[in-house]
N, C-alpha and C positions, 0 to 999 in steps of 0.2 A: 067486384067492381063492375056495374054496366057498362058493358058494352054500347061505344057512339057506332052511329052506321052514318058510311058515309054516304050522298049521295052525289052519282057521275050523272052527269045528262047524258043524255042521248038522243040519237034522233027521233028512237021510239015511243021516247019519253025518259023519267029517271029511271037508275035501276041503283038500287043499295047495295052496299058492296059493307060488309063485318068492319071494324076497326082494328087493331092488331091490339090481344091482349097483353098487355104490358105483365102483368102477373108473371106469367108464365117464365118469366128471364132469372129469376135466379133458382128456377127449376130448372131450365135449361143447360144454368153453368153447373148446378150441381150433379148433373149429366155427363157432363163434358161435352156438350157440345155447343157453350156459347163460346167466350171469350177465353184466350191464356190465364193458368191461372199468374196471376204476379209473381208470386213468391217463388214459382220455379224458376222463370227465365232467368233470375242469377245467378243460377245455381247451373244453369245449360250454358250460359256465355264465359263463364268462371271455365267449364271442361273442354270447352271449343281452344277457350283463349292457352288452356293450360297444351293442348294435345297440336297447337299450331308452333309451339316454344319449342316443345319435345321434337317438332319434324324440325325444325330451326340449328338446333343443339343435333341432330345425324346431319346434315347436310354441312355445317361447319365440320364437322370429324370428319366427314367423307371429305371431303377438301384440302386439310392437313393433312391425313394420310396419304392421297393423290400428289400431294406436296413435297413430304420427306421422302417417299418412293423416288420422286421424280429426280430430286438435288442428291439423292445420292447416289442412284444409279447412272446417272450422267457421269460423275469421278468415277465411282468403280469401272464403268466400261473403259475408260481412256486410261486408268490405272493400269486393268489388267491387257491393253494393246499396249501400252508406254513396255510392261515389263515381257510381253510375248515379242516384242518387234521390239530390234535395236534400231535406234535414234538415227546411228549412220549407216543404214540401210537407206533410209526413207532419205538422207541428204544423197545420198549416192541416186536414187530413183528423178530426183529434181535436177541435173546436173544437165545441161543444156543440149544434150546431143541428139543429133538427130537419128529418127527410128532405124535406119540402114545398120548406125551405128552400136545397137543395141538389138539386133534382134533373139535371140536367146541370152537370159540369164541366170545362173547358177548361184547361191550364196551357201557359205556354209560360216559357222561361229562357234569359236571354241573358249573357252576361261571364262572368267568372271566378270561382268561389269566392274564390280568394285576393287578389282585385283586383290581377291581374298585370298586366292594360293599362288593362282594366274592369272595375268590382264590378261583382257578379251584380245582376240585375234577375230578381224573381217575379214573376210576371200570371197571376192566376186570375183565369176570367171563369164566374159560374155563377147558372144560370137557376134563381130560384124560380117559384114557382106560387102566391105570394100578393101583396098589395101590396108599394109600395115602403115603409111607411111601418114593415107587421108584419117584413117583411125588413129593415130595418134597424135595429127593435128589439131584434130578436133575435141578429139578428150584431154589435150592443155589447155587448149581454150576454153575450155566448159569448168577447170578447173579453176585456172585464173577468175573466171567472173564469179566463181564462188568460192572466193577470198585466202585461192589455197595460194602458196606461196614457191618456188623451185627453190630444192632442198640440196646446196653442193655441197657432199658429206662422202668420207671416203667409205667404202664397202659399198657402195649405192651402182652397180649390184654386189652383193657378196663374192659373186663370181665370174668371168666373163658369160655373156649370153648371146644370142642373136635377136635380133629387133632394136628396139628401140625401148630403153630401161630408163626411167628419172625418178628422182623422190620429192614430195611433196612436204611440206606442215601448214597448219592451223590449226591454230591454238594449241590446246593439251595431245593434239593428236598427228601423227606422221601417215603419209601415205605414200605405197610402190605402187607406179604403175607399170607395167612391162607390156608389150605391143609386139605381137612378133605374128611369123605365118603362121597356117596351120601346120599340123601331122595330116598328112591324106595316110589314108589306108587306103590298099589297093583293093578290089572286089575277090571275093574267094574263088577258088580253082578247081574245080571239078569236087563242089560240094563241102571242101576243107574249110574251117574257120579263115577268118580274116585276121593277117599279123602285123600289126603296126611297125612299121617300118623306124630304125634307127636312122639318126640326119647323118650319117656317115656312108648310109648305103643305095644302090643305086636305086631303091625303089622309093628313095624319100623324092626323086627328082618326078614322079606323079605332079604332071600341071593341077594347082590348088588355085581356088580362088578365097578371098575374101581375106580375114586375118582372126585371131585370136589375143584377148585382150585379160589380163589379167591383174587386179588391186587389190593391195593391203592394206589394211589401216589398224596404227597398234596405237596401243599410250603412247605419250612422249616417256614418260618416268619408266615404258617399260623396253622402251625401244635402246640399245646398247649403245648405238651410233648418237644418241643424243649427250653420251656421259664422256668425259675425259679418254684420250685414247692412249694408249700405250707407244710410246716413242725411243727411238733408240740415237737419240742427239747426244753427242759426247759432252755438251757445253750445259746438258739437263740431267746424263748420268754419273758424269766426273772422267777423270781417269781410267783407262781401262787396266783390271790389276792381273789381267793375264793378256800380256800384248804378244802379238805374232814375231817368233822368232825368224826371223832370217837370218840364211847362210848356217857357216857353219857354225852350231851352238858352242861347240869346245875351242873353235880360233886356231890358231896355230900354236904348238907347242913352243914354248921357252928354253932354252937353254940353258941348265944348271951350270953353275961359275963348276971347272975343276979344280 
């Protein structure tokens, strides 16, 4: 095909400039270097569209797994602190009193939550730094406002003691609390250990300050003083069938008729 020339003006005059051979375009494309060819681009949008699904379908997975990780590790962590740490510890820790009145504390636990051989047994042992008298005012009162109740039951203490002894319950559970001075121990004597002094001798008279505080908390079902107690009322045993003899068992003798 001829070639048209175009012509541009100028200021110099015309100047021809070639026309663009049209011919040459499906030389070109069969080159590759005109246009796309058609018939692949659906074949390219088909593996774009497939390889964008595929990143769609990992980021859903990674989400769900993010997911069930997260919902269960939340319970298992509060599961395995529920069964590492007893419940009435952590009520014992909330209990209103003030820091003077808690400043060291001791716990120890023995038996079984579930009283499989043994109900559990609590023992917190915890040193205030004021009297026995402000210390055991204060830890009634931190009890009462958490819902405990005063527990008049006989053995409440099992024994006589010195301090200040009362017993508590709520709900399934009972609590001692006992409030008394310390033990001072005297400082050791040219290098000797130190001997804790018994409350009957004169080195327990050592000026102590502060107090020592000590609670129990059992089952109700396993605490004994919650069960019937043993009573010695005649009017609940009967009769007694060995009564006390007085005087003299044999009386005075009789006189045979001669």
């Amino acid at each position: 095909m001829a070639r048209a020339a175009a012509v541009v003006p100028s200021a110099t005059g015309p100047i021809e400039r070639p026309a663009p051979d049209l011919s040459d375009g499906p030389a070109l494309r069969a080159a590759g270097q005109g246009a796309p060819d058609d018939d692949a681009a659906p074949g390219a949008r088909s593996e774009e569209r497939r390889q964008t699904r595929e990143r769609r379908r990992l980021r859903a997975a990674a989400l769900v797994l993010v997911s069930v990780v997260l919902l269960g590790a939340v319970p298992l962590f509060f599961g395995i602190r529920t069964l590492s740490r007893d419940p009435v510890f952590d009520n014992l820790d909330q209990l209103g009193v003030p820091g003077w009145a808690a400043a060291k504390t001791v716990d120890d636990v023995s038996g079984s939550r579930w009283c499989l051989l043994d109900c559990r047994l609590r023992e917190r042992t915890v040193t205030s730094e004021k009297s026995p008298e402000e210390t055991a005012k204060v830890y009634e009162d931190a009890l009462r406002q958490d819902g405990w109740r005063p527990w008049k039951v006989s053995r409440c203490p099992e024994q006589q003691t010195k301090g200040s002894y009362t017993c508590w319950r709520r709900d399934e559970l009972t609590l001692d609390l006992w409030v008394r001075e310390p033990t001072c121990v005297p400082p050791p004597v040219d290098g000797e250990p130190a001997v804790v002094p018994s409350d009957d001798s004169s080195a327990a008279a050592t000026e102590c300050t502060g107090s020592l505080v000590s609670v129990k908390v059992r089952n109700a079902i396993d605490d004994e003083r919650t069960r019937p107690q043993p009573t010695n009322d005649p009017s609940l045993t009967g009769e007694d069938p060995f009564p006390t003899v007085s005087g003299d068992p044999l009386g005075e003798l009789t006189p045979s008729p001669s």
